[in-house]
N, C-alpha and C positions, 0 to 999 in steps of 0.2 A: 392103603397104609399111609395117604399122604397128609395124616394129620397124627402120626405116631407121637412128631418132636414134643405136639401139645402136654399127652400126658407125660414126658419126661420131665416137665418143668414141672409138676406137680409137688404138692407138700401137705404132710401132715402135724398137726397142728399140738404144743401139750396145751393143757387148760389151766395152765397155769401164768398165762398175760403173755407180755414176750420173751419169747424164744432165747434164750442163751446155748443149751443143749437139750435137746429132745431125749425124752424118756427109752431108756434100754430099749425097755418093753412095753405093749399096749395089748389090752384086754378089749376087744368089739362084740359088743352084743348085739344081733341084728335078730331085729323082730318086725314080721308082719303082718300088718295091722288087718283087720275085719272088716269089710265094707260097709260101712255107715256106721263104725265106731272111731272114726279118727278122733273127736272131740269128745270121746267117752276116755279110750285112750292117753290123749293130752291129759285130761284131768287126773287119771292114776298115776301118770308119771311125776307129776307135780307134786302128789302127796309122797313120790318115792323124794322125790330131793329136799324135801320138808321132814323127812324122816331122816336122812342124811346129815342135815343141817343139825335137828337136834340132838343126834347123836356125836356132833364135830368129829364125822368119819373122815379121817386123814388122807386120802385117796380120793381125786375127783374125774370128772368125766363128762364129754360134752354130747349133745344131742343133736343128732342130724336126720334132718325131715326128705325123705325121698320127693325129688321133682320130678322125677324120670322112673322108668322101670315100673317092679313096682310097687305098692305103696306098706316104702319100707322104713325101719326108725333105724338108726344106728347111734351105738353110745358106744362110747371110745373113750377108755379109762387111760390112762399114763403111770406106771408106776418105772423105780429106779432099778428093780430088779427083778428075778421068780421070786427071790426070798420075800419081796415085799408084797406081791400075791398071798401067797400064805399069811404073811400078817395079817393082811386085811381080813380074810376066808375067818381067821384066829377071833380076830377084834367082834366078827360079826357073831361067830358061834355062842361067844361068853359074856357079849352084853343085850342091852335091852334093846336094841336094835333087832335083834333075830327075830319077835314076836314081832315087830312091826311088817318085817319083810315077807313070814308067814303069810298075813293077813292078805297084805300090799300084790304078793305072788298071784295069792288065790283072783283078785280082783283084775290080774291086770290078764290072767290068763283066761278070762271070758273073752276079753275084747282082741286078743294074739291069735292068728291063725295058724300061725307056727314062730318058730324065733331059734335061733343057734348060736353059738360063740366061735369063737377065734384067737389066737395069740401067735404075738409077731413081735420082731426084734431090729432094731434100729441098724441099717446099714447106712454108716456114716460112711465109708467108700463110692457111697453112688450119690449124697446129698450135695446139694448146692444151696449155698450160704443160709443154713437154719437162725443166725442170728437176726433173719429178716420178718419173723414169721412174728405176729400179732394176734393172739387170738381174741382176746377186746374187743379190733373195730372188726372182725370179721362175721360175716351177714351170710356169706356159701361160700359150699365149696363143692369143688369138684373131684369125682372122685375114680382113678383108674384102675381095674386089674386087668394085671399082666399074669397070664397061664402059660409058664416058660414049657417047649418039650424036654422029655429027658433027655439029657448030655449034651443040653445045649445051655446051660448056667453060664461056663465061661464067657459063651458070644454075648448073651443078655448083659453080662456087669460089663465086660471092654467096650459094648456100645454104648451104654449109660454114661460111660465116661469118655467117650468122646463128643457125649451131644453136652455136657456139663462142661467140656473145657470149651465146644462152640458158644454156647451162651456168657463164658467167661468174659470172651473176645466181643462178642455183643455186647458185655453190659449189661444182661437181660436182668431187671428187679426183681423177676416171680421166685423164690425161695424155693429149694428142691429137699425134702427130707423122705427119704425111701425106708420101706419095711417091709420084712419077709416074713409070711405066714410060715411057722413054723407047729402048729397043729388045730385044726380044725375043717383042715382044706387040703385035696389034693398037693401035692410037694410039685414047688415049681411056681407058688402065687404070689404073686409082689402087690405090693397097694401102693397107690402116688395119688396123693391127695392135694390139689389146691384149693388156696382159701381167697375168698373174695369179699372187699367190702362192699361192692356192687357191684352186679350181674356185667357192668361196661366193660370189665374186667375185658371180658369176650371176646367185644368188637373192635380189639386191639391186636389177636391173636391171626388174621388175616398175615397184620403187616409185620409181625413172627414170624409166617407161613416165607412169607415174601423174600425175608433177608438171611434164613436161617442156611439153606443151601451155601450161599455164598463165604458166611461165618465156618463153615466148615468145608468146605470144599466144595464142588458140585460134584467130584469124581466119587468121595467119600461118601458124600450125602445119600446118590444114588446106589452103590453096593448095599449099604446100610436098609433101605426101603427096600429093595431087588430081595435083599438076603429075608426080610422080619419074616415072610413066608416057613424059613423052615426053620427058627429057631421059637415063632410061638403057637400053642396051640388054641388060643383066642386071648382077645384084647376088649374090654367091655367100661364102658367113658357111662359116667350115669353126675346129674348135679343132686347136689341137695339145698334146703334152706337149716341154718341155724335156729335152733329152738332156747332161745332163753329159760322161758316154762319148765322143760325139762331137762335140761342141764343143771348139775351140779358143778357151778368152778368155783376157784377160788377166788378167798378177795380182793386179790391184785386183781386177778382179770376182771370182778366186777367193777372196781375202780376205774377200770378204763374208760368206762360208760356206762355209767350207775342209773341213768335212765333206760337204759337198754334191756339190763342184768336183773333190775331191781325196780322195777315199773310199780306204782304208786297203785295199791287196791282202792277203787272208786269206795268212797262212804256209804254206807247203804242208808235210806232214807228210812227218818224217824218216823214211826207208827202216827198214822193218823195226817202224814202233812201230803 
């Protein structure tokens, strides 16, 4: 457990540039993928957000490529509330979007070995400074869940929030935005997500490791690690990489890095040269 603090610093990200206030609610769709379809894969997903695009579905969502575990997609919508779920579900039903997604379905569902959803709700009582979070320059992220046991919710939020006021007294930069599954998933799942413009991110977390005892106590620090035993019934750290390709954000976030977001399709060569 002696690298718990890590995922507490974690953050999940809206796709909508930087971070002011993160979305109520978020919708994750996790699909995975066929062996030796990944770039069959990538290519349907590209045509899902090129269907999106010409439809200018109000609702966007980012794509993250499994480095770990295993080879999983996640796409992680942001919306302001349930009601604005429904809309979207609405908007999809009664425009010309819906044939698109028919077809788009059938196609992406040769290349899915399975895939399921998720829906989760913004605890801004366990976040730490979401005005930090950038999803622009962000390249990975990391991603943690927390499988609380039952009747032990209260000890999970009072620790969160004293490893949030250690990193206060740190200074620590990495942004902390928490969410609870609230159906999809066993009761008890929390998600912490950080986001990285590069991997170096990492091999900074060492000297994290190093000073974070003492930012909180060492008396404290150690209860807390001693106790994580019976208040979780597993803890599972997985990275991913950012998928521009199949992401749909918006156009602030591609603004951030328009060569990133919006990479220039090579001209294809005229007949005969």
């Amino acid at each position: 457990m002696k690298n718990l603090f890590l995922t507490l610093a974690a953050v999940l990200l809206p796709v909508t540039g930087i971070c002011e206030e993160p979305p109520a609610v978020i919708q994750i769709g996790r699909e995975v993928v066929k062996e030796g379809r990944v770039a069959a894969h990538r290519k349907v997903e590209a045509d899902w957000t090129r269907a999106f695009r010409k439809a200018k579905f109000p609702y966007h969502y980012l794509a993250l490529e499994a480095m770990s575990g295993a080879g999983e997609v996640w796409f992680v919508s942001g919306y302001p509330s349930f009601a604005a779920i429904e809309d979207g579900d609405a908007q999809i039903e009664k425009g010309s979007l819906k044939n698109d997604m028919d077809l788009l379905d059938a196609r992406d569902g040769e290349v899915r070995a399975s895939s399921r959803s998720m829906i989760a709700v913004y605890r801004k009582d366990m976040s730490y400074h979401p005005e930090r979070a950038n999803t622009g320059k962000t390249r990975y992220m990391g991603i943690t869940t927390f499988r609380v046991k039952l009747g032990h919710l209260p000890d999970f939020i009072a620790g969160s929030k004293i490893f949030r006021g250690a990193y206060e007294k740190m200074n620590h930069p990495q942004p902390s935005i928490v969410y609870q599954v609230v159906a999809g998933a066993p009761e008890g799942m929390f998600l912490f997500f950080m986001p990285m413009e590069s991997l170096k991110t990492m091999d900074s977390m060492a000297e994290v490791q190093r000073t974070l005892p003492e930012a909180m106590g060492t008396e404290e620090f150690g209860r807390l690690m001693k106790g994580s035993g019976d208040v979780f019934t597993s803890i599972e750290a997985s990275f991913f990489r950012v998928s521009p390709q199949m992401s749909y954000v918006s156009k602030e976030t591609e603004d951030e890095d328009p060569a990133y977001w919006r990479p220039k399709t090579p001209a294809k060569p005229k007949p005969g040269a």
